[in-house]
Backbone atoms as SQL, in Angstrom:
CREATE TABLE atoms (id INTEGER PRIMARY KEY, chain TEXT, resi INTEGER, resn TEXT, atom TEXT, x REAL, y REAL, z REAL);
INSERT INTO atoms VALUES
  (1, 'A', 1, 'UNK', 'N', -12.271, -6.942, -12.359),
  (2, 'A', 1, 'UNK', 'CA', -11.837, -5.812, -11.560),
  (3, 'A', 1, 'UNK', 'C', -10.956, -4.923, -12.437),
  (4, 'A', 2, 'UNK', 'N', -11.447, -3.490, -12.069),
  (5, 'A', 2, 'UNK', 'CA', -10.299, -3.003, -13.287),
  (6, 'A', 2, 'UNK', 'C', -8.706, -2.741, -12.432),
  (7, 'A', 3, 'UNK', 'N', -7.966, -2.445, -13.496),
  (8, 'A', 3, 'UNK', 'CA', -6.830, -1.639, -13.204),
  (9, 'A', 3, 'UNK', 'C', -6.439, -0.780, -12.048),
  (10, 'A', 4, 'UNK', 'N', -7.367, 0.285, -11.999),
  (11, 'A', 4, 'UNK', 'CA', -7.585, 1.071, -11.414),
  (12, 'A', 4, 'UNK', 'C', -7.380, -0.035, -10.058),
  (13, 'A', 5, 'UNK', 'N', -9.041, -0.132, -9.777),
  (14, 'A', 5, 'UNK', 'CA', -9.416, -0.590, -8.470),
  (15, 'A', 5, 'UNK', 'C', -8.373, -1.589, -8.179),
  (16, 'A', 6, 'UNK', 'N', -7.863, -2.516, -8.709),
  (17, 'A', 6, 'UNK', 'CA', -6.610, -3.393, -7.825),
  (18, 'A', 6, 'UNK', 'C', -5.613, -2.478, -7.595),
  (19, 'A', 7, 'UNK', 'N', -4.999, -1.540, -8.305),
  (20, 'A', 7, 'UNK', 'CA', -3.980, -0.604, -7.503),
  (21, 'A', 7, 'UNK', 'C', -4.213, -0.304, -6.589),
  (22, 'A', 8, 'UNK', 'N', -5.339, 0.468, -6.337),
  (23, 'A', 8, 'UNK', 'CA', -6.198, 0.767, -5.112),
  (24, 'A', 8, 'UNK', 'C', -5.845, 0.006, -4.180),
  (25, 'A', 9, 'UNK', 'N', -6.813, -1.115, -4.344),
  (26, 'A', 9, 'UNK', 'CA', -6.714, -2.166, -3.238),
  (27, 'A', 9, 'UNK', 'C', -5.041, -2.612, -2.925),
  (28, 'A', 10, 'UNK', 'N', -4.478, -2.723, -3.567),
  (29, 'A', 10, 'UNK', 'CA', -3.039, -3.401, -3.523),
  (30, 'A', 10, 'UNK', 'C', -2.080, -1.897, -2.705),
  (31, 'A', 11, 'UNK', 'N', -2.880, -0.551, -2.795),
  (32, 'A', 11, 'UNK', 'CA', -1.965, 0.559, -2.051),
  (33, 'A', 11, 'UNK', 'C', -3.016, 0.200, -1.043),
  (34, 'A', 12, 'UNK', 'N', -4.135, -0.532, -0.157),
  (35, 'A', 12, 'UNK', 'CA', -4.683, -0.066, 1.027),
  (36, 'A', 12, 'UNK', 'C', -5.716, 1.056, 0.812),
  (37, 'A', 13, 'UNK', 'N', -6.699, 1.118, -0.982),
  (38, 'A', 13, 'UNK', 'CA', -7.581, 1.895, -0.298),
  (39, 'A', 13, 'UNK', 'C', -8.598, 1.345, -1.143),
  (40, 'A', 14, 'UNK', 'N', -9.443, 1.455, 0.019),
  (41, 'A', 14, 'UNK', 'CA', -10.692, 0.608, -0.433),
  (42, 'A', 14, 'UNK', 'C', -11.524, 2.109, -0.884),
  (43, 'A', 15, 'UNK', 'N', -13.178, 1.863, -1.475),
  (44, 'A', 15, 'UNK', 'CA', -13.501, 2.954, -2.249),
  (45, 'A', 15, 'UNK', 'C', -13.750, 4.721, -1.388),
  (46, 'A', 16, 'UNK', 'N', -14.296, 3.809, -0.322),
  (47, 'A', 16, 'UNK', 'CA', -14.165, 4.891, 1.048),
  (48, 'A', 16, 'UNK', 'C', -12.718, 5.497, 0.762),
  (49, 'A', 17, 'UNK', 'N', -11.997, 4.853, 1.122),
  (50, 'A', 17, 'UNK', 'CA', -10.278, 5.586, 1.427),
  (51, 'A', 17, 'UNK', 'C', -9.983, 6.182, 0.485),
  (52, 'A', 18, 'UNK', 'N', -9.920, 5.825, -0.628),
  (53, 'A', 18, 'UNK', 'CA', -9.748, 6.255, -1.858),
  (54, 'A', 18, 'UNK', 'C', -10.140, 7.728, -2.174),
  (55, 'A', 19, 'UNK', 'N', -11.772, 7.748, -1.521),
  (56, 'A', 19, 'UNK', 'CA', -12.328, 8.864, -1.622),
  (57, 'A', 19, 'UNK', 'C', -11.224, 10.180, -1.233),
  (58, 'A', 20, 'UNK', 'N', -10.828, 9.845, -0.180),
  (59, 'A', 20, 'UNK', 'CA', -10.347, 10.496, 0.998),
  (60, 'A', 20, 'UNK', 'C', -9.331, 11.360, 0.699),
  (61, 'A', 21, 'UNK', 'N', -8.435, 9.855, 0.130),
  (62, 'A', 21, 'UNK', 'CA', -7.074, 10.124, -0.770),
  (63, 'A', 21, 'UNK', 'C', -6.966, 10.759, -1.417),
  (64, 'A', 22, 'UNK', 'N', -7.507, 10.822, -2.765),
  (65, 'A', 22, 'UNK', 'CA', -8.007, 11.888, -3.391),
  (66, 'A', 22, 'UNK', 'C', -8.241, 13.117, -4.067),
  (67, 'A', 23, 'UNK', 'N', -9.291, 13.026, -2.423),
  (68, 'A', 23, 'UNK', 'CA', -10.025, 13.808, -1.835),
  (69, 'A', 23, 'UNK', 'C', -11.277, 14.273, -3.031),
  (70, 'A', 24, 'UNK', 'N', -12.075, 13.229, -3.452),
  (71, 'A', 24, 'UNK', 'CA', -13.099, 13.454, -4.499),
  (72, 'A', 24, 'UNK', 'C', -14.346, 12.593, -3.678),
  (73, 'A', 25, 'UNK', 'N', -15.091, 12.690, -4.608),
  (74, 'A', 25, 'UNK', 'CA', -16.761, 12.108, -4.150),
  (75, 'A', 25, 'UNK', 'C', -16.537, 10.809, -4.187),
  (76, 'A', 26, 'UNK', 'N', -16.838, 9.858, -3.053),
  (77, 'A', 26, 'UNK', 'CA', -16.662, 8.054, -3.256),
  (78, 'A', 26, 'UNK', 'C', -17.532, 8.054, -4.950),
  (79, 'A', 27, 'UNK', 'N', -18.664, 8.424, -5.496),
  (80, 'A', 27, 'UNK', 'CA', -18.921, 8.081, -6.403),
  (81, 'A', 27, 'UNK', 'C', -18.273, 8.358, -7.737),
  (82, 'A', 28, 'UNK', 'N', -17.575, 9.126, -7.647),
  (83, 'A', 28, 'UNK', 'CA', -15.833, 9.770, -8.543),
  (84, 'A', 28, 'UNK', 'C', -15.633, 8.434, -8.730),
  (85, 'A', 29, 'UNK', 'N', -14.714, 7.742, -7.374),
  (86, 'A', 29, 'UNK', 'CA', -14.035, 6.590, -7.215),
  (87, 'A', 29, 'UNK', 'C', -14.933, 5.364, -7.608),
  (88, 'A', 30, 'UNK', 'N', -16.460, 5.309, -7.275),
  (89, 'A', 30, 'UNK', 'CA', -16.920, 3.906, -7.663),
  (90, 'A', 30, 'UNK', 'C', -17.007, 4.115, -9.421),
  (91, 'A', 31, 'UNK', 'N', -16.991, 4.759, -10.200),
  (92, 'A', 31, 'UNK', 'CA', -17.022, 5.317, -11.608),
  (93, 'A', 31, 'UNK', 'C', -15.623, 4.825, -12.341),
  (94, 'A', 32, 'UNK', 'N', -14.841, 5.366, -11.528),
  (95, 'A', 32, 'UNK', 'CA', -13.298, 5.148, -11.830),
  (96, 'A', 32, 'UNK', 'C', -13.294, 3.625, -11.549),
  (97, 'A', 33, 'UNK', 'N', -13.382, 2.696, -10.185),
  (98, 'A', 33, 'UNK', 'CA', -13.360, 1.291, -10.543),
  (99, 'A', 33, 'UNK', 'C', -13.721, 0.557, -11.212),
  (100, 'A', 34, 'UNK', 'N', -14.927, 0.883, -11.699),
  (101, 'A', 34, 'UNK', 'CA', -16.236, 0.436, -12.592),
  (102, 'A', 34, 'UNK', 'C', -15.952, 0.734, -14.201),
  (103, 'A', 35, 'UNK', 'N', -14.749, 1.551, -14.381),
  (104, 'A', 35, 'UNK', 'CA', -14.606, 1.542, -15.374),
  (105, 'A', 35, 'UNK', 'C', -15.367, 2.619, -16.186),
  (106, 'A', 36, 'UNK', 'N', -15.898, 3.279, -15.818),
  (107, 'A', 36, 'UNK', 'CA', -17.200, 4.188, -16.739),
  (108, 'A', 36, 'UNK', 'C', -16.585, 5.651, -16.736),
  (109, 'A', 37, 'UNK', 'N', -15.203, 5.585, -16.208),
  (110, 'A', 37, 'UNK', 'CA', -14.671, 6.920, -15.714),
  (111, 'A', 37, 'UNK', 'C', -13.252, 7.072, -16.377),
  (112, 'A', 38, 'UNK', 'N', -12.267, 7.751, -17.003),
  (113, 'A', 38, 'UNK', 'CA', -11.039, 7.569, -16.760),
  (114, 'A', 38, 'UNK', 'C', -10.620, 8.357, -15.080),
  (115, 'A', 39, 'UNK', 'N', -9.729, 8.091, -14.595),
  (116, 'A', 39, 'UNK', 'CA', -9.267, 8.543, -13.688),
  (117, 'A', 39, 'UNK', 'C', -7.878, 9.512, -14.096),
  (118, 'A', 40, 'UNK', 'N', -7.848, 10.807, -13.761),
  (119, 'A', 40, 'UNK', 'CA', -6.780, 11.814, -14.679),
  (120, 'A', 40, 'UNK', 'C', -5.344, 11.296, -13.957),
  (121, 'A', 41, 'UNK', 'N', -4.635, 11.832, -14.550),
  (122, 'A', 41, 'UNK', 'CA', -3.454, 11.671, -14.739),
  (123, 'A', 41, 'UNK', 'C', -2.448, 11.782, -13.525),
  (124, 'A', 42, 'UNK', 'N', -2.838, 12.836, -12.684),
  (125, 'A', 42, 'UNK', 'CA', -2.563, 13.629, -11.581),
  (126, 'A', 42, 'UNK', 'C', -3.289, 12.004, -10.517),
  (127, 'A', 43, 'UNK', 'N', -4.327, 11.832, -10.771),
  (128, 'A', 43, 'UNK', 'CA', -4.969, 10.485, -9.530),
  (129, 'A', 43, 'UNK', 'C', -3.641, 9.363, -9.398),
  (130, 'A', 44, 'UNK', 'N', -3.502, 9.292, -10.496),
  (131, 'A', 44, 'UNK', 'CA', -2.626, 7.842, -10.855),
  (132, 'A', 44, 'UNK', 'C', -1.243, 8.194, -10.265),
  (133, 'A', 45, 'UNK', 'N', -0.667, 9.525, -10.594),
  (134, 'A', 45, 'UNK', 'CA', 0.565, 9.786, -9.825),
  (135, 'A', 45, 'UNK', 'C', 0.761, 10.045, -8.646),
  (136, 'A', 46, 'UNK', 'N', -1.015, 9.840, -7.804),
  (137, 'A', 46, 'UNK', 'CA', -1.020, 10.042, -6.458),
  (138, 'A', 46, 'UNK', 'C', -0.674, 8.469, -5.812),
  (139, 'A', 47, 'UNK', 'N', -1.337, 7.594, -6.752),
  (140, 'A', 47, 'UNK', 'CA', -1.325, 6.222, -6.575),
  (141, 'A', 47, 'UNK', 'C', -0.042, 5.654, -6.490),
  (142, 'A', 48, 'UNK', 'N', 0.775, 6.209, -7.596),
  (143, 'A', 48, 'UNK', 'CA', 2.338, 5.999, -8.290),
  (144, 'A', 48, 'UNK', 'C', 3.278, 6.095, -6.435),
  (145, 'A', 49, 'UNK', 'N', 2.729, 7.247, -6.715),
  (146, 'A', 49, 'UNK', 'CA', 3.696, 7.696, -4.976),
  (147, 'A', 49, 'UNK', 'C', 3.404, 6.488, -3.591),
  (148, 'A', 50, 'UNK', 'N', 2.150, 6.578, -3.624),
  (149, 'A', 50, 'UNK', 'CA', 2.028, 5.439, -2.561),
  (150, 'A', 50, 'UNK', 'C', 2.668, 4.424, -2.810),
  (151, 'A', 51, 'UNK', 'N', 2.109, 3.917, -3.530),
  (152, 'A', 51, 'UNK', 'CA', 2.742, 2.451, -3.871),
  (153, 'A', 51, 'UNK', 'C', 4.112, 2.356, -3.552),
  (154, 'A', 52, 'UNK', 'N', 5.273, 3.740, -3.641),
  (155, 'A', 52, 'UNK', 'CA', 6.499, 3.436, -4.143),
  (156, 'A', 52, 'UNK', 'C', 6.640, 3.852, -2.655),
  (157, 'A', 53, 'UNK', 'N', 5.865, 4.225, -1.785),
  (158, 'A', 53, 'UNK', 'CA', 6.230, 4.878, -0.408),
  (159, 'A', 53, 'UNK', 'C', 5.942, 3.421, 0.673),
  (160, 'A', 54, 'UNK', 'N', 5.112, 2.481, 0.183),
  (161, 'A', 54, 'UNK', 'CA', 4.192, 1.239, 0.873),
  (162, 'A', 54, 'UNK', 'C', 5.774, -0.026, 0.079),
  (163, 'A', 55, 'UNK', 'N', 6.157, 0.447, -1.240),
  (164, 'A', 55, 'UNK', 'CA', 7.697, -0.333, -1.780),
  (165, 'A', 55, 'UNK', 'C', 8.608, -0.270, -0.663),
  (166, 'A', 56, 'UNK', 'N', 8.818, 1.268, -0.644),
  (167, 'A', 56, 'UNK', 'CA', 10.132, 1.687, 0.343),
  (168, 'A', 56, 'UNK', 'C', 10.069, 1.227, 1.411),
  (169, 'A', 57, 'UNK', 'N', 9.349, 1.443, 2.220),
  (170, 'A', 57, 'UNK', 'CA', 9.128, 0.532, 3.552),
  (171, 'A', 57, 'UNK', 'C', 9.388, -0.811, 3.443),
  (172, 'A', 58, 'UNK', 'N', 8.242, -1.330, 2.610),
  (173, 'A', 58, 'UNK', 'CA', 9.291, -2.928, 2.735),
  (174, 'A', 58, 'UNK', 'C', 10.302, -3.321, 2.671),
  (175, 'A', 59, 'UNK', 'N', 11.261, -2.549, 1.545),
  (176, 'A', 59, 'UNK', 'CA', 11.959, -2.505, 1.924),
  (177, 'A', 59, 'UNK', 'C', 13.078, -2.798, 2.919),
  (178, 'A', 60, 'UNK', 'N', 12.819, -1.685, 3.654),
  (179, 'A', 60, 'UNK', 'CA', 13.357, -1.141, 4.478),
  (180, 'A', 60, 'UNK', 'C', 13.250, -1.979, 5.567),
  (181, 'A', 61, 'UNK', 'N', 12.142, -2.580, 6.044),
  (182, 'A', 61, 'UNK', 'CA', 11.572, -3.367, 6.954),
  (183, 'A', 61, 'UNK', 'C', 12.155, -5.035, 6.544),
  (184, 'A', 62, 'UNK', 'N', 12.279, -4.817, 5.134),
  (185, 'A', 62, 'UNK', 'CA', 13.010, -6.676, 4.399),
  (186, 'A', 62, 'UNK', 'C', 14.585, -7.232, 5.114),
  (187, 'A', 63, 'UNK', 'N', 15.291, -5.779, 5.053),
  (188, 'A', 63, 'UNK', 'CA', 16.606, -5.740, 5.309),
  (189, 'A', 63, 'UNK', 'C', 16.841, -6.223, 7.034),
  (190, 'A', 64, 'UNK', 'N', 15.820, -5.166, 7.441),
  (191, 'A', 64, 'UNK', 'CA', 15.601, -5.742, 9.129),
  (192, 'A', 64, 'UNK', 'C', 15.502, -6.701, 9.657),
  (193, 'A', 65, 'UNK', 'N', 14.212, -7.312, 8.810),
  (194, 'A', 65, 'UNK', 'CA', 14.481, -8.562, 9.701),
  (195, 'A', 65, 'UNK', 'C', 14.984, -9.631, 8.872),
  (196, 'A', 66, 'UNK', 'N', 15.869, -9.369, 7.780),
  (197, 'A', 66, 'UNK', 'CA', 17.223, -10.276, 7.397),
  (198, 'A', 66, 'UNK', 'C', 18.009, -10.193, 8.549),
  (199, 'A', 67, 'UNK', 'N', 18.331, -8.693, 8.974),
  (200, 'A', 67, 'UNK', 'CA', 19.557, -8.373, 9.859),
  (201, 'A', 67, 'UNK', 'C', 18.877, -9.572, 11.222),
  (202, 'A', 68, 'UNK', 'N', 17.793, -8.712, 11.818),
  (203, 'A', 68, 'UNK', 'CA', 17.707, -9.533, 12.961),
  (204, 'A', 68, 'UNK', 'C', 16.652, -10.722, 13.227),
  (205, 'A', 69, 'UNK', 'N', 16.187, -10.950, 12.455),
  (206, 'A', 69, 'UNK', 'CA', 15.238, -12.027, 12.039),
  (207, 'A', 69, 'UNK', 'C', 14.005, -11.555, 13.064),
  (208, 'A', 70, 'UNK', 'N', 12.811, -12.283, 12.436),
  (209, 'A', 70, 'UNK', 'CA', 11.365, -11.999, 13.045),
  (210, 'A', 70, 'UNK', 'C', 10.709, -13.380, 13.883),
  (211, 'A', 71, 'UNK', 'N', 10.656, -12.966, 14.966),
  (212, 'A', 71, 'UNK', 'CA', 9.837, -14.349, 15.770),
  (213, 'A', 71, 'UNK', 'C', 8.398, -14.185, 15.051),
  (214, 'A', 72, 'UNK', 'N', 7.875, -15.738, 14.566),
  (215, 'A', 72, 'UNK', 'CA', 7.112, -16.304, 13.642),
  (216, 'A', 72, 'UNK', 'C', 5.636, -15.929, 14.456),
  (217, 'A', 73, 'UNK', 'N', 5.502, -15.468, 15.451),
  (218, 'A', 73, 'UNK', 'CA', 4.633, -15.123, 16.674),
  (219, 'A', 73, 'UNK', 'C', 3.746, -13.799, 16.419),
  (220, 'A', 74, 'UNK', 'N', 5.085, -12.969, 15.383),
  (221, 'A', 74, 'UNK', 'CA', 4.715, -11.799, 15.301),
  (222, 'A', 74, 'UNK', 'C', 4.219, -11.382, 13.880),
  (223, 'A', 75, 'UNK', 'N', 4.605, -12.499, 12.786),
  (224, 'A', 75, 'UNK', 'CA', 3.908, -12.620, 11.514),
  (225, 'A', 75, 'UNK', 'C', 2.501, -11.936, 11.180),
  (226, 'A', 76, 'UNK', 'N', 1.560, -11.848, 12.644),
  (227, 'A', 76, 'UNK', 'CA', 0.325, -11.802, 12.357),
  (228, 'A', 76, 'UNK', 'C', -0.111, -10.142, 12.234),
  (229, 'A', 77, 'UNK', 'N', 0.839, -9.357, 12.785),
  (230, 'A', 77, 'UNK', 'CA', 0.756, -8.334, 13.094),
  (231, 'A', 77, 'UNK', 'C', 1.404, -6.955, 12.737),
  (232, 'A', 78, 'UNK', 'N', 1.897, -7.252, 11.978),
  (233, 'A', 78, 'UNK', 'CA', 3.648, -6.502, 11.088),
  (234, 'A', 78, 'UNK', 'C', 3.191, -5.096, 10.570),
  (235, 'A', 79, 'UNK', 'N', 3.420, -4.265, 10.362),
  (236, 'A', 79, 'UNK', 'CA', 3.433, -3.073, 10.238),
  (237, 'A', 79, 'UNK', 'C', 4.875, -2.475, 9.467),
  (238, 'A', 80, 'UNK', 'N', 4.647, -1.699, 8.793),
  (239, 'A', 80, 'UNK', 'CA', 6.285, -1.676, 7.735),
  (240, 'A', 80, 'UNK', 'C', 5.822, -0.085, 7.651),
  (241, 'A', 81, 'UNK', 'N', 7.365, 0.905, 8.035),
  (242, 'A', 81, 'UNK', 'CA', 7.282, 2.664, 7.724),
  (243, 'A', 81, 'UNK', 'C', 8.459, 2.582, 7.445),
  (244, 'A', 82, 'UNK', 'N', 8.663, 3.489, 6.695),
  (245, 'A', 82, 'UNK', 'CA', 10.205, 3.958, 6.415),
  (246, 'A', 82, 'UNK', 'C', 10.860, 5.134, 6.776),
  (247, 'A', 83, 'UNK', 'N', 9.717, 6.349, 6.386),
  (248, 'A', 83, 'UNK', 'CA', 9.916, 7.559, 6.154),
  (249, 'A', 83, 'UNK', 'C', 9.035, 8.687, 7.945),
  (250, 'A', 84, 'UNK', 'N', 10.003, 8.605, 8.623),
  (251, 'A', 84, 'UNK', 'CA', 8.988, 9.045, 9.861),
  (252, 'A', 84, 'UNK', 'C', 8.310, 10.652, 9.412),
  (253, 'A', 85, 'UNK', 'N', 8.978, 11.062, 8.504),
  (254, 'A', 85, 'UNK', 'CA', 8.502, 12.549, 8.097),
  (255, 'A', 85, 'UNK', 'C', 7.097, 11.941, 7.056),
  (256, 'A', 86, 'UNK', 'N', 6.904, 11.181, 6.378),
  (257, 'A', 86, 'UNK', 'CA', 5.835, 10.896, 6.064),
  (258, 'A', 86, 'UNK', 'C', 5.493, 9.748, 6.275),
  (259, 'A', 87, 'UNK', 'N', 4.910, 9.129, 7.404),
  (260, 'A', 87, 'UNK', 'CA', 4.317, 7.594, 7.652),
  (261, 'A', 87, 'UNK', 'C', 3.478, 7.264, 7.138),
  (262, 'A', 88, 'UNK', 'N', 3.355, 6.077, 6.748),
  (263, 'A', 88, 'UNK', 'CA', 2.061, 5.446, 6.238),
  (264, 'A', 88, 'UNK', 'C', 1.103, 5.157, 7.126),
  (265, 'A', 89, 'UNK', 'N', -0.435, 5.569, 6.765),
  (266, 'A', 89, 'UNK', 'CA', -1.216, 5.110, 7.168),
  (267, 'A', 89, 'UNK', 'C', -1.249, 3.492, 7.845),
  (268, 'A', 90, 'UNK', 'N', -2.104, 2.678, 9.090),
  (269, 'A', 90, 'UNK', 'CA', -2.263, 2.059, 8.693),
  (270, 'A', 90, 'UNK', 'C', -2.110, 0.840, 7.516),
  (271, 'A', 91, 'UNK', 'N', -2.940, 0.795, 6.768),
  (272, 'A', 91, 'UNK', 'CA', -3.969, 0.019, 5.817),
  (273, 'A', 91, 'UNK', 'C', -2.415, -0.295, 5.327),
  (274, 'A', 92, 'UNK', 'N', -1.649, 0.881, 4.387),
  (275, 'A', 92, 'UNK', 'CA', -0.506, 0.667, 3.497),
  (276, 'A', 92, 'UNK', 'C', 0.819, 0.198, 4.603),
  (277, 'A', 93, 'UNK', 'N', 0.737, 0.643, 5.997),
  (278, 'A', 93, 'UNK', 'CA', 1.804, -0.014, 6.434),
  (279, 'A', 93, 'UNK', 'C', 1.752, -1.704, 6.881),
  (280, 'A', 94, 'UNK', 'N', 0.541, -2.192, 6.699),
  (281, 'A', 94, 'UNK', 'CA', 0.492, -3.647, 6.836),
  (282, 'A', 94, 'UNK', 'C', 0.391, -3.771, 5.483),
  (283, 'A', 95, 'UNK', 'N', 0.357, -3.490, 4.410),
  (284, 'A', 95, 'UNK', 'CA', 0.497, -4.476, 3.566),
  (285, 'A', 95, 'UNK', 'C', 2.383, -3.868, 2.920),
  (286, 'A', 96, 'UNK', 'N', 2.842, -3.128, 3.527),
  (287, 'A', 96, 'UNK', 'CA', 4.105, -3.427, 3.398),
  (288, 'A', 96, 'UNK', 'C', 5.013, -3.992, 4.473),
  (289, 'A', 97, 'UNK', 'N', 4.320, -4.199, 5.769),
  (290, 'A', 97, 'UNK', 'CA', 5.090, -5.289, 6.599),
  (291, 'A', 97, 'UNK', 'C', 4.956, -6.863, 6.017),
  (292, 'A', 98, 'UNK', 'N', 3.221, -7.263, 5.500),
  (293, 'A', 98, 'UNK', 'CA', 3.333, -8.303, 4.971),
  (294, 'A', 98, 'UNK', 'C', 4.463, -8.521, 3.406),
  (295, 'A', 99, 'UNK', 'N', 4.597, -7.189, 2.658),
  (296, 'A', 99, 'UNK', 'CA', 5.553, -7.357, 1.770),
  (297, 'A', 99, 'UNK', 'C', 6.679, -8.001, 2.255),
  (298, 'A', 100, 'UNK', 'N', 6.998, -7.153, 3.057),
  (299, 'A', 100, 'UNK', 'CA', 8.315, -7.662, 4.134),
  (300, 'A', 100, 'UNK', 'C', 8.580, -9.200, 3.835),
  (301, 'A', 101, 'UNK', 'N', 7.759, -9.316, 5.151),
  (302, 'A', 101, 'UNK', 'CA', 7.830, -10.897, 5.428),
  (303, 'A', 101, 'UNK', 'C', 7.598, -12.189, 4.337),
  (304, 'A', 102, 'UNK', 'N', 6.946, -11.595, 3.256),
  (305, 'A', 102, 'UNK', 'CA', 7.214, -12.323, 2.420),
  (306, 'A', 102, 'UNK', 'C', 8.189, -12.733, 1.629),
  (307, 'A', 103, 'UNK', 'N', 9.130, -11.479, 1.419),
  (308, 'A', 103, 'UNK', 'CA', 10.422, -11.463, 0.562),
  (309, 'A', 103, 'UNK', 'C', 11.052, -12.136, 1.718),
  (310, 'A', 104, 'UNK', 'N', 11.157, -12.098, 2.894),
  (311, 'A', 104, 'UNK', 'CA', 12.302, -12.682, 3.732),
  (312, 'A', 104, 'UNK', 'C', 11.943, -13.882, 3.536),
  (313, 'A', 105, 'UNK', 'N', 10.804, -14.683, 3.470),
  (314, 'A', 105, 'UNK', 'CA', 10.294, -16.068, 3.437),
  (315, 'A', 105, 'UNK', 'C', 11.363, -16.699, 1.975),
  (316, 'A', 106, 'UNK', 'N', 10.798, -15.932, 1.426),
  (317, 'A', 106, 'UNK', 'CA', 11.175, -16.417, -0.062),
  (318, 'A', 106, 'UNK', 'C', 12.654, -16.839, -0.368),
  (319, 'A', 107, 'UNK', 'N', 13.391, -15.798, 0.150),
  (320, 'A', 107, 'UNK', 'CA', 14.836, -15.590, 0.304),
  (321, 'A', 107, 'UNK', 'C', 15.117, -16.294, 1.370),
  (322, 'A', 108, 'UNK', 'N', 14.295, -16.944, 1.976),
  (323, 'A', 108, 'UNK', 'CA', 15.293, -18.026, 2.968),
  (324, 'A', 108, 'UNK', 'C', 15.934, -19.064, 2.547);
């Protein structure tokens, strides 16, 4: 798998989403995973931002339920935003609620 495509996947976008994100041809994006493409400079700092926006939330969401702890009930379902002026999608706000809950695990 390249580089590319696990960032991808690891911000919540699969090649569809990606497209979206973007905003280029899914076959742009299957080129760019596949390796047969560089992806410019400007893509990656779109990536850069998510990631650090899907970070912040966990964040943000880590501290919470340090403060008030999480019934183990609700593990399955977690959702992590930080920023209400720019929310995360979906896709990136569960995998920064699961960030969450993992750092709180860890740190117990």
């Amino acid at each position: 798998m390249s580089t590319f495509k696990t960032a991808c996947f690891i911000c919540g976008l699969n090649l569809v989403r990606a497209a979206r994100f973007f905003d280029v041809n899914p076959n742009t994006v299957k080129r760019w995973f596949q390796n047969k493409a560089e992806p410019p400079q400007g893509v990656w700092t779109m990536l850069a931002e998510r990631f650090a926006q899907i970070d912040d939330a966990a964040d943000h969401c880590e501290h919470v339920f340090a403060l008030n702890g999480i019934h183990p009930n609700a593990w399955s379902n977690l959702e992590a935003t930080f920023d209400s002026n720019d929310p995360l999608p979906k896709e990136p706000a569960e995998i920064a609620g699961a960030m969450a809950l993992l750092r709180v695990l860890v740190n117990e």
